[in-house]
Every structure is written in C-alpha cells, then in structure tokens.
N, C-alpha and C positions, 0 to 999 in steps of 0.2 A: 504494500500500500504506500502510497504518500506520505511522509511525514515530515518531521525537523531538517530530516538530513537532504530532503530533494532542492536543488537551487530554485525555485521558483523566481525571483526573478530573471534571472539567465534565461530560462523557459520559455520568461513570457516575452522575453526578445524575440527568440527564437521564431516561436510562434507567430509574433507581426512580419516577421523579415519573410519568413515562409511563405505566410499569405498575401505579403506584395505580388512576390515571386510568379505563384499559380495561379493570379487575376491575368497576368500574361495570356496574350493569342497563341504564343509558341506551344504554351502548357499542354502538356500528351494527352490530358482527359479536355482540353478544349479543342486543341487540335484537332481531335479525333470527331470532337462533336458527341461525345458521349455524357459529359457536363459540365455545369459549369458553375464558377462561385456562387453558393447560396444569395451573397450581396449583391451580387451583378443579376439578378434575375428581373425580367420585365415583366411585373406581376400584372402588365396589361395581356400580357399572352397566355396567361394561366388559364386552363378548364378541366373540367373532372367528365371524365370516362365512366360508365357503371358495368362492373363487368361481373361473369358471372351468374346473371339472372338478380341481381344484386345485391350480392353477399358480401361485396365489396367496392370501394370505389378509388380512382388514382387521380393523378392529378396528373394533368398534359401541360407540354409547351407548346406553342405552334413553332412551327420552323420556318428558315428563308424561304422553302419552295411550298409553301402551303397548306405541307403537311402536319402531321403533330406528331410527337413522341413522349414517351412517359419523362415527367422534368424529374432528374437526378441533380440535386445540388450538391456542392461538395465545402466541409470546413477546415481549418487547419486547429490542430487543440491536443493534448497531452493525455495520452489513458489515464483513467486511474482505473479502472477494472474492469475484468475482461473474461471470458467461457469461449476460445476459441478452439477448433481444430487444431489436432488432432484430437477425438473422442474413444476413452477406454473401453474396452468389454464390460467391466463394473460400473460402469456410467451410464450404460444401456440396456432396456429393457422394452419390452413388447412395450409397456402399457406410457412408457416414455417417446414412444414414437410421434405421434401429434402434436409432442409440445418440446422435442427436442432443438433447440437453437445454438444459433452463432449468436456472441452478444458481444457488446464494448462500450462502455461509459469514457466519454473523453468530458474536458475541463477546459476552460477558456485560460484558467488563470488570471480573469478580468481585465481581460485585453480587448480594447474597441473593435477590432476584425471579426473577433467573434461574438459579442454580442451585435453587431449588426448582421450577423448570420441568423443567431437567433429572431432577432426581428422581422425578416425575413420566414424565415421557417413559421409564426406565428400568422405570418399578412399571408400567406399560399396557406394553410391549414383554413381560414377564414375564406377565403375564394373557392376555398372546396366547400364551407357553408354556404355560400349563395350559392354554389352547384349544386344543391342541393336541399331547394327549397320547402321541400317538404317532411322533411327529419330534422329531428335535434342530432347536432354535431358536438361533441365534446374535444373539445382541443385537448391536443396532450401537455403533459404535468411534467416540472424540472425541478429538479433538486439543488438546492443553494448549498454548499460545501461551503464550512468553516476558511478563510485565507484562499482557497482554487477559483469561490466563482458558482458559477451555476453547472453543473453538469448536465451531459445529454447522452440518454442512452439508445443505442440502436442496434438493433435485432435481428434474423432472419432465419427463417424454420430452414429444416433439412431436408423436409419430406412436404408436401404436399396431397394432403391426403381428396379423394372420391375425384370429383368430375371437374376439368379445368381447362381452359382453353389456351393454356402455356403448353410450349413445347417441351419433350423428355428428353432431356441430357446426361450423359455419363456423371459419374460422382469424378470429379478430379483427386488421384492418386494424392496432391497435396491433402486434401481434404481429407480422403479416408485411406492412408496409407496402410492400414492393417483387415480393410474391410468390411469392417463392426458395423458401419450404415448398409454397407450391401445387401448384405445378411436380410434385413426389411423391406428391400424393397418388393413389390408386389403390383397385382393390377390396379392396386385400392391405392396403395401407397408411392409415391412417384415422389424422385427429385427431375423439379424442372428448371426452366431458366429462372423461373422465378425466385428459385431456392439459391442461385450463384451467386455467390461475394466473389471478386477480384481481388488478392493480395498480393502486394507489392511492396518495390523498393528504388524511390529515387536513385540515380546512380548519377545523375545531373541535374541542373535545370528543365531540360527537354525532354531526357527520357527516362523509361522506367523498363523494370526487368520483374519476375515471377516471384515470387516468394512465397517460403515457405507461413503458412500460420501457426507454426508454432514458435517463432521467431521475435514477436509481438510482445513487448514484457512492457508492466505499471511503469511509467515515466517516458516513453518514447512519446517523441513529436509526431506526431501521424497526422496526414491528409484521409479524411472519411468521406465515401458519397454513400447515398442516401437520398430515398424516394420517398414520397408523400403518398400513404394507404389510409381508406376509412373502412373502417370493418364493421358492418352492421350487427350487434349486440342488443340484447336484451330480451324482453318476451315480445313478442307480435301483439297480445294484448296493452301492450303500455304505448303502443305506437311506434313508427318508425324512429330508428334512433343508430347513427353510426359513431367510431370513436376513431380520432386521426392516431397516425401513427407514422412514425419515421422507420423506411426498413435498409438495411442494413446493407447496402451494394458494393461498394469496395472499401479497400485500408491498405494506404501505402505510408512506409513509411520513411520518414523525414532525416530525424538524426535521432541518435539513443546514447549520446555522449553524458547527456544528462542523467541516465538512469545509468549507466556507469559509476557513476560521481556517489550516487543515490546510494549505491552498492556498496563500495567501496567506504562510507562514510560509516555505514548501519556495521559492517563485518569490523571495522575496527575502533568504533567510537565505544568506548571503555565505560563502564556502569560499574557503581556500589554494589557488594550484594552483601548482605546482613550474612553472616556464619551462624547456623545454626547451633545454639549451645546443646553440648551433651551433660548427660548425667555428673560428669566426672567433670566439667565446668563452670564456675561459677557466673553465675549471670551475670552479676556488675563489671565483668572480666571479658564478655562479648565484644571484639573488634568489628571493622569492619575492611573488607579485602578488594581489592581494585581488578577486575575479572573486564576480561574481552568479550562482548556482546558476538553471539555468531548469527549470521544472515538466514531466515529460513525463508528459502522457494516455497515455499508451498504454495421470459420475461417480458405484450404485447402481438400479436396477430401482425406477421407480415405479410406482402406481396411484391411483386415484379421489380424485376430486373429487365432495362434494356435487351438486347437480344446483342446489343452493340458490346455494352459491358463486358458480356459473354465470350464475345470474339475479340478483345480489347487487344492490340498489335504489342507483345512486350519483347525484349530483346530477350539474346540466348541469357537464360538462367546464369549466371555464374554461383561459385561458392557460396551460400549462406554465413 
C-alpha cells in the first residue's frame, strides 16, 4: 500500500509531466485513434448506445467521418491497489465465474490533470442521463484518500456470461498463463472483446510495447483507459433504473522509479520493537531494541472494449 515512505510529491510531478506528454497527436493510443485524454473530450459528440435488448448502455463518440465509436478516455494517476492477472487455481471457482474481475484503483495525488479528468468523467456519465431519458441514472461514487486525493477504481469481468453481441476472442496467454480461466469457458460462459484490457509499457514518448500484468505493483505511474457503461439494476417493479460505470480497457505503464524508492525505504526504514519480558526478567529492566522492518508483497458490472483496443499495434515485446 501507500504510505510515509512513497515520495508523493515526486509522483505528483511525474504524473503532470506525463499527462502533458499523452495530450500529444503523436501519443500511440491517439494516434491510433483508439483514445483519447479524458480532458480533451468534446462532450458535444457524446451519445449513448442501448445494447443488448437493454441490459446495458455505452457511451459513443462521433468520429471525423460520421461514424461513432465506443469513447475510451484515458488518465494518467498512480495505483494504489490493484486484483490483476495473472489469477491462481485457489482464487477460482465455479460459482466465482460471473463476478470474476481485472481491477485497479489509481490516485491523482491532487494534481489539476486529473481532477479535470474526473470532471470530465462526471459531465459524459450525465450525457448518458439525458440518453437516457426515461431511467434514473446513478453516477458512480469516488473515494477521497487521506494526502493521494480522490481515487478511481476500474474494473472489467473475465467472462461474459448468456447472450451478447461482442465478439469471442482467445484469452491472451499474458492473461491466463496457467489456464485457470480456460478451464470455464463454455457456450454460457464466453470471454469476448468486451472482457480485453491492453497492458502495457511506454518505452518512449510515441510508442508502446506488450506487457506483462503481472508486472503492475502499488506506486507505479500508469496511463489507464477506460469506457463509460450503464448497467440497468434493480427490480423492474421500482422502474427503470441504470448505474454508470467506468470499465477497465487498458494500463500502461509510465515509470515505477517511485515504487522503487517506496520499497527500498519500507525494507530498511528501522522500527522500535518493545522485547518481550520473560519470567526470568524483571519488568522495570524491559529495553527497547532497534530491529529492521522487512517488506511484505503480499468490484461494479463492466462492458466493451473497442475492437480497436483489441488489435492495438504494440512493438516486439522485449524483457519484462
């Protein structure tokens, strides 16, 4: 987790510098036309899709040539926790299959880039209420972190359960290196495009390369995209009613010099610890001994992913 020893403000440099950076045309997920800055979005082009039979709803862009595509924004922000791939044998079960996810909570560190994201993210959540004229919409809910800021978490199932009109794609070996997801899949049960996060790894300015997700640790600067879903919940007697939601579509990452530092500061930053007096001890005789602290390693209804995202052009993999 986050604590005393993470530089936060170093971070929160970081994090403006980075988000100058990938407001750029050059930027791989602009270039591509796959997304684009949460802040840079023309909330005059926003509209919402019902897809489904409407069990769900998305939010569109319109594009240059007339067309529309599901809007993927993207923020720049610091994990602070995370349920990523790869997924163990003991982490999985039958009855965990409909609600098993990819998750990751990132932090602004109260830097102006990212709260203008979040406003952003608030004003297209609201455009999918006027889409929506005939349901109550429930905007989604952020959590204020002590000294980070507000946090935002996003999510994205593994599996797709009953009848959908996404397409069925292989599980990517990064994702399920041991096969634990395979194992579920069925006619009922399907990973589709929907279900695909893109992970990655700046290697410059302009481009990006494949990455593993397990890669990913609490304190790295990560670039997140992420789509706008309204999931209709509740009983059909209480009326119609959907809840917005961010889903979870790629995570590249930045720099992790800071969660270095983080590391490094927790494994040798020295603690008190009271000695326990024995029998043969006299308590007013209790010292106390200067001991090394050791490091230990030790969630919302998504939907779609571009199809674009899917096939996103990354260079040869190198080393992890």
């Amino acid at each position: 987790m986050l604590d005393a020893h993470y530089p936060s403000e170093a971070a929160a440099a970081s994090v403006e510098h980075w988000a100058g950076i990938l407001r750029r045309d050059e930027a791989p997920l602009i270039a591509q036309g796959v997304a684009l800055p949460a802040c840079d979005f023309d909330l005059d082009k926003i509209s919402v899709k019902i897809m489904d039979g409407g069990r769900h709803a998305k939010a569109m862009i319109l594009k240059s040539d007339g067309g529309r595509q599901e809007a993927v924004g993207t923020m720049v922000g610091v994990i602070r926790r995370k349920d990523l791939p790869p997924i163990s044998r003991t982490q999985m079960t039958a009855s965990k299959v409909p609600f098993a996810r990819q998750h990751v909570s990132v932090v602004g560190l109260n830097t102006l880039t990212f709260q203008r994201s979040l406003d952003t993210i608030y004003n297209v959540c609201y455009a999918m209420h006027l889409g929506l004229p005939d349901a109550k919409v429930i905007q989604p809910t952020f959590e204020l972190v002590d000294n980070l800021g507000i946090a935002v978490d996003l999510n994205c199932r593994y599996f797709t359960i009953g009848r959908t009109t996404s397409s069925r794609v292989d599980i990517n070996d990064n994702i399920d290196p041991d096969g634990v997801l395979h194992q579920f899949l069925s006619e009922s049960v399907l990973h589709c495009s929907d279900n695909q996060v893109a992970y990655m790894s700046y290697t410059d300015d302009t481009s990006v390369e494949e990455k593993s997700p397990a890669c990913f640790q609490v304190g790295d600067v990560v670039e997140v995209g992420y789509s706008f879903v309204a999931w209709r919940t509740g009983k059909r007697s209480e009326g119609l009613k959907y809840t917005c939601a961010l889903v979870l579509r790629s995570l590249a990452l930045l720099e992790n010099k800071f969660t270095r530092e983080m590391f490094f500061k927790q494994s040798f930053a020295p603690k008190l610890v009271r000695r326990v007096p024995t029998a043969s001890t006299d308590i007013d005789t209790v010292s106390f001994v200067l001991k090394r602290s050791r490091s230990n390693d030790t969630m919302v209804d998504e939907e779609p992913t571009t199809k674009k995202m899917a096939g996103l052009s990354l260079n040869d993999p190198q080393s992890n």
